[in-house]
N, C-alpha and C positions, 0 to 999 in steps of 0.2 A: 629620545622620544619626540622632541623638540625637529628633527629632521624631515624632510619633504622623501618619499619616495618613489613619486612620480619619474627618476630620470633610472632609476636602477634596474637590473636585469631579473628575470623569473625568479632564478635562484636567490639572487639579493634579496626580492620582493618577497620572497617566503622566508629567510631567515630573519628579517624583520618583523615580520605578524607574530612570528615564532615568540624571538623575545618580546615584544610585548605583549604578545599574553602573558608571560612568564612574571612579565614585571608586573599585572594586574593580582596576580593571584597572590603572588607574596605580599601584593600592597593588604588584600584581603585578608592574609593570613595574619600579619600583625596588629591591623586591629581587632580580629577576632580574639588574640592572644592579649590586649590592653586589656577588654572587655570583663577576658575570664577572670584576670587579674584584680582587678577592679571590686567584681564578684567576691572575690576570696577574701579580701582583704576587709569587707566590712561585715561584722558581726551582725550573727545571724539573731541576736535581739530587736537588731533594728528595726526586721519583718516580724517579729511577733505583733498581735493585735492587745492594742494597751485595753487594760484594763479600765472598766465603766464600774461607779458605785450604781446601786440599785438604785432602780426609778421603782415609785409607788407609786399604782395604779390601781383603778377599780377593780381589775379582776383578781389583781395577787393579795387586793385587801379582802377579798370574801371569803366570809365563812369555811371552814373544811364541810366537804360533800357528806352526802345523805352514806358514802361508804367507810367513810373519819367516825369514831364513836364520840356521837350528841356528846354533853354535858346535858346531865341526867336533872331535870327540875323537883322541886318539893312532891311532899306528898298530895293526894287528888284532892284538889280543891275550889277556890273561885278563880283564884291566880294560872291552876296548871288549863284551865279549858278556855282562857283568853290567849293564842300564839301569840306567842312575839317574833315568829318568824318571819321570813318576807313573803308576800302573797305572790303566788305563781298565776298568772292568766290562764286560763283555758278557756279556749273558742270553741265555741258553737261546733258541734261533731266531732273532736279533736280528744286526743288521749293524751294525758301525761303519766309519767311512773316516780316513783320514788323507792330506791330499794335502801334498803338495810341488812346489808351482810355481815355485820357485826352480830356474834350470838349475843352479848349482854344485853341488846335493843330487847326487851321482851315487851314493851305496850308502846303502842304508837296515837297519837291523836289529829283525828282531821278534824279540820274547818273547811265549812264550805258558804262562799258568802256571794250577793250580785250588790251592784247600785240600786236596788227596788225592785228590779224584775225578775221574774220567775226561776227557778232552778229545777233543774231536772237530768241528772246524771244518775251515772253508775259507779258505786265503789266496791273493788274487791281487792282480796287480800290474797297475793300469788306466793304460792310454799313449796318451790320446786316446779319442775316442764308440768303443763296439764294439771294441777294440783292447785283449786280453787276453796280453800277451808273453810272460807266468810266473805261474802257477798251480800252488797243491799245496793235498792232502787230506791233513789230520794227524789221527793219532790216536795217544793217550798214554793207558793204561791208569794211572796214577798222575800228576798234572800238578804234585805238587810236589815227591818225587822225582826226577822225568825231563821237566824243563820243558820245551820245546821253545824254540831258539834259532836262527834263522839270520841269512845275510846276504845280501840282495837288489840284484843291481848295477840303478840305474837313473839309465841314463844318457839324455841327450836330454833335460831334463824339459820340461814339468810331469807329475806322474807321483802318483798315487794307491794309497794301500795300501787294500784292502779285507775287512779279520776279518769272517766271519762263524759263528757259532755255533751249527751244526747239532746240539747235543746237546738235549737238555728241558730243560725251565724249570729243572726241581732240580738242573743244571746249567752255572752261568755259570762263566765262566772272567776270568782280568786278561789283558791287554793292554800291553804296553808297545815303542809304534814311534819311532824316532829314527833320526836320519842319524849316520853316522859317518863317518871321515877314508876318502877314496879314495886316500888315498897310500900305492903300490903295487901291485903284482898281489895276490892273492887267496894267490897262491901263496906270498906273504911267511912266512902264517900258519901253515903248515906246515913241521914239524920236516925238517932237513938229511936226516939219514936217512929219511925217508916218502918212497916211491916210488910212481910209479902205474903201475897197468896197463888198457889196452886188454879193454874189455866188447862184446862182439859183442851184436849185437842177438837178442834171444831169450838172451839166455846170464845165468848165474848167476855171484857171487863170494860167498866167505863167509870175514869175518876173525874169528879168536878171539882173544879178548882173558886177558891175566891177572888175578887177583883184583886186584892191585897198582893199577892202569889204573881211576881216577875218573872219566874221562871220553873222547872219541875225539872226534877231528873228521876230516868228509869233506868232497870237493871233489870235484866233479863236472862237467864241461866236456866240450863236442864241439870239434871243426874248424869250427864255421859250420854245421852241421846241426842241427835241433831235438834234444831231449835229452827223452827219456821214460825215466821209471827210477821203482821205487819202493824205496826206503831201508826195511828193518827191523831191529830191533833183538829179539835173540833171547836167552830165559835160561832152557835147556831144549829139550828136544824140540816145533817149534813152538810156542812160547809168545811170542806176542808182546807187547813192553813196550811199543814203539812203533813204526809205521808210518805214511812220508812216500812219499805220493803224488805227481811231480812231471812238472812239463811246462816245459819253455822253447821259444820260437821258434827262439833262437840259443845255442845253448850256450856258442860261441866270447866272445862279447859279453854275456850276462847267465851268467856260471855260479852252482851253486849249493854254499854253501857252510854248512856248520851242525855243532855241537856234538849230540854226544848225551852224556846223562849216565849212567853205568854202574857202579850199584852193587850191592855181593854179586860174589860170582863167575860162571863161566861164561856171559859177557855175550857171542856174536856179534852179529856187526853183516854183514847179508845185503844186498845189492845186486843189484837184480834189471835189466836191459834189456829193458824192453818195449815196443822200437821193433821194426822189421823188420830183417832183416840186414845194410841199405845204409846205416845208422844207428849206427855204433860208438858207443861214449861210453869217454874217458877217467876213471879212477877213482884219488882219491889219497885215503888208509885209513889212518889213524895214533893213537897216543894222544896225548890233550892235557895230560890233567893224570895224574900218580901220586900215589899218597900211600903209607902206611907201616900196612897192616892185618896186629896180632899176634895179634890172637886168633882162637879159631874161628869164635865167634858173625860177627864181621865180615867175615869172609869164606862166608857163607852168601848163598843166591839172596833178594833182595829179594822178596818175595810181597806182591802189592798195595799196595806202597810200604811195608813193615813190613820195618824193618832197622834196621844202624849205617855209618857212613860212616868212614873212617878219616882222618887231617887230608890237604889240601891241602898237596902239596910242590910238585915243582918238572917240568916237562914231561920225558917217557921220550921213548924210541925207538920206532918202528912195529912193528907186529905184520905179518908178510906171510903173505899170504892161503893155505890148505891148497890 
């Protein structure tokens, strides 16, 4: 290969290119064959990808999802309508869902809370495509003053909570949905002494409450007839602090149950039936929590969430309706 071929003849000339190609391609061939060699000979562990221990992060360290069966809380009390869940944001015009496909989830409880500004959402409770059992419009003139709290029976599951936040962008609110223990009636939850009474359809109740009275809770239930009522909370001559829109299919079978929070004095709490006549709803009206207000300031009408609260003692007697 080392030779000049410039002085050689046609013929020479071509049997020279000849073998050197010949020698280029066996040069190629042998290292192709080093190569395979090469190949073969090292253990195919070597290209395995080694093993990593886990890394702990924020997402592997959360909670199991709304479709994981909760760990079921105590019975209904002061403990089970404070979440200890974490608060989901919702903006302003914006939907969130929470389902539960687990059949053991039978009661669910929301919280719905702002920094001090206004709330105004829709919660309903989806039971299947098109299949809307319980439905309410809430509105809270102060959302962290007078959170909104209730408790949703959903039994049959799989079963979806759906917030959505009908107010403007300049107003998002938190969210906090979690299942709670179904062990016992609804009606556990309410004081010895708290009675109900019998709401004809079209008809009004109006309970007043004492300054004393931190908080009330209501329970609302039909016979097996749909349940239309809307729940207010009054501090004043029509002034409303809060107002629950509500609808169930079966009253008997999903009732509803929920906290209102009531601070300052002269807090009524108005119950309105706005089913037709054929449509009774039972009503049971009571305080939750009292506490110990001495001064005067604290016992003044909360105005747009601006006040003082007196501490948390221990649950009163009912207040019965004028």
């Amino acid at each position: 290969s080392c030779c000049s071929n410039e002085n050689l003849s046609p013929s020479s000339n071509y049997k020279y290119k000849e073998t050197l190609s010949r020698i280029k391609k066996h040069s190629l061939t042998m290292k192709f064959a080093a190569a395979l060699a090469l190949l073969v000979a090292v253990p195919a562990a070597a290209f395995a990808p080694s093993a990593k221990a886990p890394v702990a992060s924020a997402l592997s360290s959360m909670p199991p999802g709304p479709d994981m069966p909760p760990p079921m809380m105590g019975t209904m009390g002061r403990g089970s309508l404070e979440s200890t869940t974490p608060e989901v944001t919702v903006q302003g015009g914006s939907l969130k869902t929470w389902a539960f496909s687990s059949p053991a989830v039978e009661r669910v409880q929301v919280v719905l809370k702002t920094e001090g500004r206004p709330l105004d959402a829709d919660v309903e409770l989806w039971a299947g495509p098109d299949n809307t059992p319980h439905k309410m419009r809430v509105y809270v003139e102060n959302g962290a003053s007078r959170p909104f709290s209730a408790v949703l029976e959903t039994p049959r599951g799989p079963n979806t909570i759906a917030v959505r936040n009908i107010g403007q962008l300049e107003f998002p609110m938190a969210a906090q949905i979690e299942a709670v223990s179904a062990a016992g009636p609804l009606a556990a939850a309410m004081n010895p002494g708290t009675g109900s009474m019998t709401i004809q359809g079209g008809a009004l109740r109006t309970y007043p409450f004492d300054p004393m009275v931190d908080s009330v809770q209501v329970l609302l239930r039909t016979d097996g007839r749909p349940l239309n009522a809307r729940i207010e909370l009054l501090q004043g001559p029509n002034n409303n602090k809060q107002v629950i829109e509500l609808y169930t299919e079966d009253g008997l079978d999903r009732p509803f149950f929920a906290v209102l929070e009531t601070p300052g004095s002269g807090n009524v709490v108005r119950i309105v039936n706005t089913a037709t006549v054929e449509f009774p709803l039972t009503a049971s009206v009571g305080a939750y929590m009292t506490g110990s207000k001495d001064s005067y300031d604290e016992m003044q009408p909360v105005i747009s969430g601006y006040g003082s609260g007196g501490a948390r003692g221990g649950r009163g007697s009912g207040f019965g309706p004028y």
